[in-house]
N, C-alpha and C positions, 0 to 999 in steps of 0.2 A: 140430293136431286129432288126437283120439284115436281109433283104428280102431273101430266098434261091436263089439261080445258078437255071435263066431259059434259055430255048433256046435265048429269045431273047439279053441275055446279053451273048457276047462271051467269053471266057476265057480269050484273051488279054486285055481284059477290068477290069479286078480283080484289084484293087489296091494292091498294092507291100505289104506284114508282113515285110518286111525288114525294122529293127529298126535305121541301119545306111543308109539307103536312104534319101538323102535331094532334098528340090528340087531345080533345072536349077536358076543360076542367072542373072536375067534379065540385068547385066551388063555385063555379059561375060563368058568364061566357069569359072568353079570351080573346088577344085578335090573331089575326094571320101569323105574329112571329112567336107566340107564347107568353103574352105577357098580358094580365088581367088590364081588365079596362073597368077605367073609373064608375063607381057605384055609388052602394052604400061606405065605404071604405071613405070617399072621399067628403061623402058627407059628415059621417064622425069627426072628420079631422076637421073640417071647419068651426063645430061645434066646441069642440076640443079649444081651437084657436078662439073662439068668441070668452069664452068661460077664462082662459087665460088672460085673455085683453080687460074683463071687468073686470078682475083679479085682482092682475097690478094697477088697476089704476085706482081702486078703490081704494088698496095701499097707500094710496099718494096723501089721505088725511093721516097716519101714523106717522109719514115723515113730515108733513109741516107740525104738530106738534112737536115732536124732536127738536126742526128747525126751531120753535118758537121757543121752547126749553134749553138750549144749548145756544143757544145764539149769545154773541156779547151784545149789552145793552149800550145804545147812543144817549149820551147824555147831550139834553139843552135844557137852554135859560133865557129868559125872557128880559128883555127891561125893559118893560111897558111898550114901547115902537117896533120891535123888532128879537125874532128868533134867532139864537145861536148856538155854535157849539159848546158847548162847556172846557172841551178837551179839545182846542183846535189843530194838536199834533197828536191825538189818535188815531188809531186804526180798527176802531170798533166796527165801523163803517165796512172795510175791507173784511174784516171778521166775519160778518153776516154772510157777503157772497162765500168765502171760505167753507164755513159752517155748513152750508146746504150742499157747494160741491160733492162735499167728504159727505155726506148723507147717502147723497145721491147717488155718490158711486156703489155704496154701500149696500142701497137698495137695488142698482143696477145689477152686483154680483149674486145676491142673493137670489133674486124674480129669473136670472139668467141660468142658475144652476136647477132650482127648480121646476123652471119651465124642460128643462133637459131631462132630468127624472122621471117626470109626468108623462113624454114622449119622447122616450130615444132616438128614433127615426125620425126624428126633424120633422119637416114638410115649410111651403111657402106661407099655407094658410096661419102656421105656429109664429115664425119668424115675424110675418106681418100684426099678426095679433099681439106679440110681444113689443113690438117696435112702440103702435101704435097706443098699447095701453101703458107703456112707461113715458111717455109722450103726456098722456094723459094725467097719468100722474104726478108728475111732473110739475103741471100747472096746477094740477089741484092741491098738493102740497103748499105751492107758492101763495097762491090764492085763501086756500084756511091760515097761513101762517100769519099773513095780513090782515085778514078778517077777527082772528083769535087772539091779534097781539094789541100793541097797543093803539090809541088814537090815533084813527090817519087825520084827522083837520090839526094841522099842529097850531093853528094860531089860535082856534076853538079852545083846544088844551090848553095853550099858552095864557089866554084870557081865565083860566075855568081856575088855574092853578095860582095864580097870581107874578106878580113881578120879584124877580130875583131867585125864585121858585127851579128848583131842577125838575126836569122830568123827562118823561122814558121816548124817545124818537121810533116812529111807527117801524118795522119790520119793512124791509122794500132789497129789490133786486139788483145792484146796481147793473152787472151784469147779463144781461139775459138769454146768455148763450151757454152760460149756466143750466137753464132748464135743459139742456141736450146731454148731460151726462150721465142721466139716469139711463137714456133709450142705447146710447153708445155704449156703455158698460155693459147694460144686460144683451146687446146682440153681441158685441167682441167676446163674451165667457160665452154663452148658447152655443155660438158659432165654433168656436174655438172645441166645446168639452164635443161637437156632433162629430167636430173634425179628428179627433184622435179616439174616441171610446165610441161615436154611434155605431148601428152594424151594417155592413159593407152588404152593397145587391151581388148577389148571384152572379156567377158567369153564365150569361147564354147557354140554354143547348145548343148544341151543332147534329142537328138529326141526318140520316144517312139516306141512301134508297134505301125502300125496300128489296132485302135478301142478301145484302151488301153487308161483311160486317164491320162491326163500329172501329172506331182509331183507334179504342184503348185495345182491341183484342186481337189476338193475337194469331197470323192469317192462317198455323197449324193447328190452333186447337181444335181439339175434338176430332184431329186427324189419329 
């Protein structure tokens, strides 16, 4: 039984019947249904997502060297008028897109599981920052690999090298939808390691009136 309302207890002293009253969080405000609201918290995690995004993309020079190392090389040959293939039933050619795929994916699973590690708890600003800097990387890989590899003026080459002369066909993309497997691999593994090992939110409190007791207890005890 609850003591009655005397003089000496004032009315602002009543504890609240309000069933969705929670109390103050000693970390910080909250809002009306208990659930912190965006801060510092969320700033981190942008941060977080920035630092990630240079990350991988910065990565994207260690795969066009790769690419340029492991790539098969295009042979051509010059006679005097005109550039050709050497090997006109190769698939050197095909090679090269091949080549960067398998890189790329490579580097996709890698930047994917990592970026997981580094933040279990996901977030949008993580996921976009990943997208965005294997995107990046991406074309930077593609771009150093061309830069670092051979001659792009082939008929410059052709003339430098002389007639009948082999020589090595510049690094180039045939396909370029290619550069989307790096950003695809690493959000399908990110996505995929949040979806079975991140860790799960909280169930809701369900707060009661007050003086009312709770679901879990039991309406004799303490009888």
């Amino acid at each position: 039984m609850t003591a009655p309302l005397t003089p000496s207890q004032p009315p602002h002293h009543q504890p609240s019947n309000d069933p969705w009253r929670t109390a103050p969080h000693p970390g910080g405000a909250t809002s009306p249904y208990g659930y912190e609201e965006d801060g510092p918290g969320m700033k981190n995690e942008v941060l977080q997502a920035a630092a990630v995004m240079v990350a991988v993309a910065v990565s994207g020079v260690l795969l066009g060297l790769l690419w340029l190392w492991l790539s098969p090389r295009v042979p051509l040959v010059s006679d005097g008028r005109a550039v050709f293939l050497k090997d006109t039933e190769g698939e050197q050619a095909i090679g090269v897109d091949g080549t960067f795929t398998l890189l790329a994916l490579g580097f996709g699973l890698v930047s994917g599981v990592v970026a997981f590690l580094l933040r279990r708890s996901g977030g949008v600003p993580l996921v976009a920052g990943l997208a965005l800097g294997s995107l990046l990387g991406a074309l930077l890989a593609w771009r150093a690999g061309i830069w670092l590899g051979p001659e792009t003026d082939v008929v410059a080459h052709a003339k430098a090298v002389g007639k009948g002369v082999v020589f090595e066909a510049p690094l180039e993309l045939k396909a370029k939808g290619t550069l989307l497997a790096w950003p695809v691999a690493a959000l399908a593994v990110h996505l995929g390691l949040t979806a079975l090992f991140g860790p799960r939110d909280p169930e809701p409190p369900y707060p009661t009136p007050y003086g009312e007791p709770r679901g879990d207890a039991h309406p004799c005890a303490g009888a």
